[in-house]
C-alpha positions as CSV (number, residue, x, y, z in Angstrom):
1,X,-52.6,-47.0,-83.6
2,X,-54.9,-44.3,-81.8
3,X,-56.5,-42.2,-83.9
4,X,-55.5,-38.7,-83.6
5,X,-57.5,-36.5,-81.2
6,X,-55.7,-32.9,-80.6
7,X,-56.3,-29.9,-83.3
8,X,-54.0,-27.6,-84.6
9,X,-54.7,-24.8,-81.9
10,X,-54.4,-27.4,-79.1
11,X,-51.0,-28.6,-80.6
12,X,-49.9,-25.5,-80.5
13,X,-50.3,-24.5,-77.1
14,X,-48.9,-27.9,-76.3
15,X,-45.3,-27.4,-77.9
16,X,-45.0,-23.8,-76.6
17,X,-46.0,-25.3,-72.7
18,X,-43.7,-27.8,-73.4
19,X,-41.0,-25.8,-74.5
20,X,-41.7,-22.9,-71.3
21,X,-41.3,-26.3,-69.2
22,X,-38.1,-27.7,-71.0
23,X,-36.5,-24.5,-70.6
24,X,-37.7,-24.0,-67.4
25,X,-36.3,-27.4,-65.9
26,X,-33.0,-26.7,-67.7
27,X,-32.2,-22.6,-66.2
28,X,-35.2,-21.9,-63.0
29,X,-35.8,-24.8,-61.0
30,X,-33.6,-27.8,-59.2
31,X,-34.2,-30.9,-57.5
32,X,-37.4,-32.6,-57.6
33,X,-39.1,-29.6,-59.5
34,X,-36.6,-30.0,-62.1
35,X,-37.6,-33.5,-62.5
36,X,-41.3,-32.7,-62.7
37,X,-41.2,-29.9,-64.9
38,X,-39.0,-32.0,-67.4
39,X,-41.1,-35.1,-67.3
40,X,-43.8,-32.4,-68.0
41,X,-42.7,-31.2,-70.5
42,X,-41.8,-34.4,-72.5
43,X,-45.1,-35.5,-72.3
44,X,-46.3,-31.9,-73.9
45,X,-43.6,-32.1,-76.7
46,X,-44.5,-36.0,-77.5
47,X,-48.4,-35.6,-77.4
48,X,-48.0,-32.5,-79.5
49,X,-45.7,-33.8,-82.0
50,X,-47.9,-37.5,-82.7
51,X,-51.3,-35.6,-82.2
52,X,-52.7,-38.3,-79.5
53,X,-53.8,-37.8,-76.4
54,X,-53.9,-41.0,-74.1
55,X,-55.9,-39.0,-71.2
56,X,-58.2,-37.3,-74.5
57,X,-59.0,-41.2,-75.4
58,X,-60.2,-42.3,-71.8
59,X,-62.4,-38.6,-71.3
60,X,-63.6,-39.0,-74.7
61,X,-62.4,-35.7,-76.1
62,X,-61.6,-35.0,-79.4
63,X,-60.3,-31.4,-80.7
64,X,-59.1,-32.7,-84.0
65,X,-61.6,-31.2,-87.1
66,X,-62.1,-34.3,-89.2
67,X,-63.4,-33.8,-92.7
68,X,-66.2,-35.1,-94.0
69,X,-65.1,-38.5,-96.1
70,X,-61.6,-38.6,-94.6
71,X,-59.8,-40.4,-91.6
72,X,-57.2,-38.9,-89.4
């Protein structure tokens, strides 16, 4: 299992993208935009909700806080 790598704030911002995108694909756009936006914003929604990005691993960015003494 990854360890996690996204912080509150960047959470955040992720589930409220994702859910501008979701609603987005679902009432403004059609055809292959539709698709797009929708993949989109699945991968916001899921990264947000586990607190793991796979592109954060491979850059090497980390915007979790850890605690001294604990693991996330």
């Amino acid at each position: 299992m990854l360890a996690k790598n996204e912080g509150p704030l960047d959470r955040g911002i992720r589930a409220v993208l994702g859910i501008v995108a979701l609603v987005a694909a679902f009432t403004l756009l059609s055809g292959v935009w539709q698709i797009v936006a929708g993949v989109v914003a699945f991968m916001l929604l899921v990264t947000a909700a586990i607190g793991v990005c796979p592109l954060y691993s491979v850059l090497g960015i980390n915007t979790c806080p850890v605690r001294p003494g604990t693991r996330s």
